[in-house]
C-alpha positions in Angstrom: 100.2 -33.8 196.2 103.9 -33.8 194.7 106.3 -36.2 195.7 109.3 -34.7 197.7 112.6 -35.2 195.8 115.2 -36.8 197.4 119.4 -35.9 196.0 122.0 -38.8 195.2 124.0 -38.8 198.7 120.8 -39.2 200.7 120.1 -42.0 203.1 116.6 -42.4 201.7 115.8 -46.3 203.4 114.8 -49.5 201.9 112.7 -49.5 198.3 112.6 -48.2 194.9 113.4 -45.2 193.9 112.7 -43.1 190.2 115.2 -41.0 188.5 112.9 -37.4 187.9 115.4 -36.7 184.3 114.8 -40.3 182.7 113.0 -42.7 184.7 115.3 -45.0 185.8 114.9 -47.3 188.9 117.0 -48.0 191.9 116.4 -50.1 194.7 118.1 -49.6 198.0 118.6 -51.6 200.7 118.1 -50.2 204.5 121.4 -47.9 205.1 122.4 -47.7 201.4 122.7 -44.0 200.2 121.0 -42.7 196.8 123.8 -42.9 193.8 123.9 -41.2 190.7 121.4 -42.5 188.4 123.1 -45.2 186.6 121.0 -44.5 183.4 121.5 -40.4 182.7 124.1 -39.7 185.8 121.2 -37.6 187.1 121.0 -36.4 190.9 117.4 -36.1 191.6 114.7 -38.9 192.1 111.4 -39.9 193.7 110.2 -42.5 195.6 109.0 -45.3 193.4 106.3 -48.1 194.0 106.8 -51.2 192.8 104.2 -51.0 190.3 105.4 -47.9 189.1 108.7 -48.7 188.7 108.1 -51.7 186.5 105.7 -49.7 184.7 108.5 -47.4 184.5 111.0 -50.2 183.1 108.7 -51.9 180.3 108.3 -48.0 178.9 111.9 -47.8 178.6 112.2 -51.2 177.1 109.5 -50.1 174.6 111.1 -47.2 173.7 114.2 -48.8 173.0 112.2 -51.8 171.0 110.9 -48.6 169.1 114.0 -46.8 168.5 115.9 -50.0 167.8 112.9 -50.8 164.7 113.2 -47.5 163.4 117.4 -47.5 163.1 117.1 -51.3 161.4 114.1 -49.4 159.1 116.0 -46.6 158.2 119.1 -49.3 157.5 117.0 -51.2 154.6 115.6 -47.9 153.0 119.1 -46.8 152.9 120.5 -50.2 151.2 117.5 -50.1 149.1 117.9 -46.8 147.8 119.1 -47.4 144.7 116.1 -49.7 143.3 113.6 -47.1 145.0 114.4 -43.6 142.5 111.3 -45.0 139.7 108.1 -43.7 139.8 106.1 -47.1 141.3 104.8 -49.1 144.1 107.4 -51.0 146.1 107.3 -53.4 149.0 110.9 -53.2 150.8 112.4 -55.8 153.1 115.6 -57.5 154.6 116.3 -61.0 153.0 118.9 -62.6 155.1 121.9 -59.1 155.2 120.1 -57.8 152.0 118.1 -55.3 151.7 115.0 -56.8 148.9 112.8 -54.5 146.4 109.2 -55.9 144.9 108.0 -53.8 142.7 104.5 -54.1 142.5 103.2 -54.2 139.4 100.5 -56.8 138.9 97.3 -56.1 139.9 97.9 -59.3 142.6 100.5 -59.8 144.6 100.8 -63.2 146.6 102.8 -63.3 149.5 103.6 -66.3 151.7 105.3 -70.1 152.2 103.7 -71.5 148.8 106.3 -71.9 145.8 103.4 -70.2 143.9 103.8 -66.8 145.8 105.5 -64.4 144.4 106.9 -63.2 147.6 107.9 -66.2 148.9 109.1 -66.6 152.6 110.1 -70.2 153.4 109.5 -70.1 157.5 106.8 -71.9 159.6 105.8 -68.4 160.7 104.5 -67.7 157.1 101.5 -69.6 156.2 101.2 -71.1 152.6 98.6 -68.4 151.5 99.4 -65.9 154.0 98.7 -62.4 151.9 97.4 -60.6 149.1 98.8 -57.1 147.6 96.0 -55.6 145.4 96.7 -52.9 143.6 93.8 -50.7 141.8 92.6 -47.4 140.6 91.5 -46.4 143.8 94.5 -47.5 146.0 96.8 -50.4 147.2 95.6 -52.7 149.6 96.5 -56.0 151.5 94.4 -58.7 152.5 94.5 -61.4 155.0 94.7 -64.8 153.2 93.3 -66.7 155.5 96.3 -66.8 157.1 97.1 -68.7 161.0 98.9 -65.9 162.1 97.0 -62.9 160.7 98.8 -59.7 159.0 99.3 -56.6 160.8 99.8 -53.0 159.9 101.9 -50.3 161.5 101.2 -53.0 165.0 97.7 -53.8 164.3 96.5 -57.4 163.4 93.6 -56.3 160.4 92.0 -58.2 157.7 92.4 -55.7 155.2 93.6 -52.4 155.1 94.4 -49.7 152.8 98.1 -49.1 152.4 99.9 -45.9 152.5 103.3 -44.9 151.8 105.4 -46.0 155.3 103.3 -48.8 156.4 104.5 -51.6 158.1 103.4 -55.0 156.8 103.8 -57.9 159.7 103.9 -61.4 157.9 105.0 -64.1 160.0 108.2 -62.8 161.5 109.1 -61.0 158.7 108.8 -56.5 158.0 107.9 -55.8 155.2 107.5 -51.5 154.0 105.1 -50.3 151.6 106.8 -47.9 149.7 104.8 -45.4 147.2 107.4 -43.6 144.8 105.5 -40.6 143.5 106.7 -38.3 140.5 107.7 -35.7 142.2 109.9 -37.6 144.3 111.1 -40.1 141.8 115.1 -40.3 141.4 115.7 -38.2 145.1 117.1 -40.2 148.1 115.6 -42.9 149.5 112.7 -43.0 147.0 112.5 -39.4 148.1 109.1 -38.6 150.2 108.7 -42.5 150.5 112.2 -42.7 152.3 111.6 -40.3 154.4 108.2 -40.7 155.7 109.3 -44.5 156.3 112.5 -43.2 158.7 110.1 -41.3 160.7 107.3 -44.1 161.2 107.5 -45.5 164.9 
């Protein structure tokens, strides 16, 4: 059965109440009339239970987490532009308020703490060994080095996986993008197909 909507002005009583437009939350106290939703200024809203409206708050907070990654994403593939317009394999992340560019040309790369790896990150997130870039004929893939804190792609922890051009490398605290610069797209902005398949990952 539908909830009944209730307008901002109405003496609705105590508890929560949902915003129908975006989802936002009010609480009321007893005699307190419904106000404008603080969040999109709507007018109309339903009655909310508590569980639903934190349910309601932690997907709003998630989608802003989301939207936020995606803006700081698009913000390195834009700096890193420049170093991305050659035909190759790239891994793509922010060093300090620098945008940095790998290429990936060995058939191993090492990434973690150890002065031996070649992607070094010195933070106790990062284990010495933490993981392995392998490129061959049949594709690009990264391995889990036995690492404490595991590796995850595009939000999941995995002990290998396949890499394709967009993915999200977790190591540690550190992002790092795989980006696959194709001949077709080589020399176009933002690595071309690479850039823009990155921007639209969430």
């Amino acid at each position: 059965m539908p909830m009944e909507s209730l307008i901002s002005g109405t003496l609705a009583g105590m508890g929560s109440f949902r915003c129908e437009h975006c989802g936002y939350v009010v609480s009321l106290e007893t005699g307190d009339a419904l106000p404008p939703c603080p969040g999109c200024a709507g007018e109309r809203f339903v009655r909310a239970s508590l569980f639903s409206a934190q349910a309601t708050q932690e997907r709003i907070a998630a989608s802003a987490s989301e939207s936020q990654e995606r803006d700081e994403r698009a913000a390195i593939l834009e700096a890193a532009a420049p170093q991305l317009e050659e035909t190759g394999q790239y891994l793509v992340f922010r060093d300090g308020q620098q945008a940095k560019v790998v290429p990936l040309v060995r058939e191993w790369t090492r990434v973690g703490r150890s002065l031996a790896a070649d992607v070094r990150f010195d933070d106790p997130t990062v284990s010495r060994r933490h993981a392995l870039i392998v490129r061959q004929a049949d594709g690009v893939r990264v391995l889990d080095d036995r690492s404490l804190n595991g590796i995850f792609v595009n939000g999941d922890r995995v002990e290998w996986r396949v890499l394709a051009d967009g993915d999200e490398i977790v190591v540690g605290r550190y992002r790092l993008h795989f980006v696959d610069v194709d001949p077709e797209s080589a020399g176009t902005a933002l690595g071309g197909r690479s850039g823009a398949a990155l921007q639209a990952q969430g």
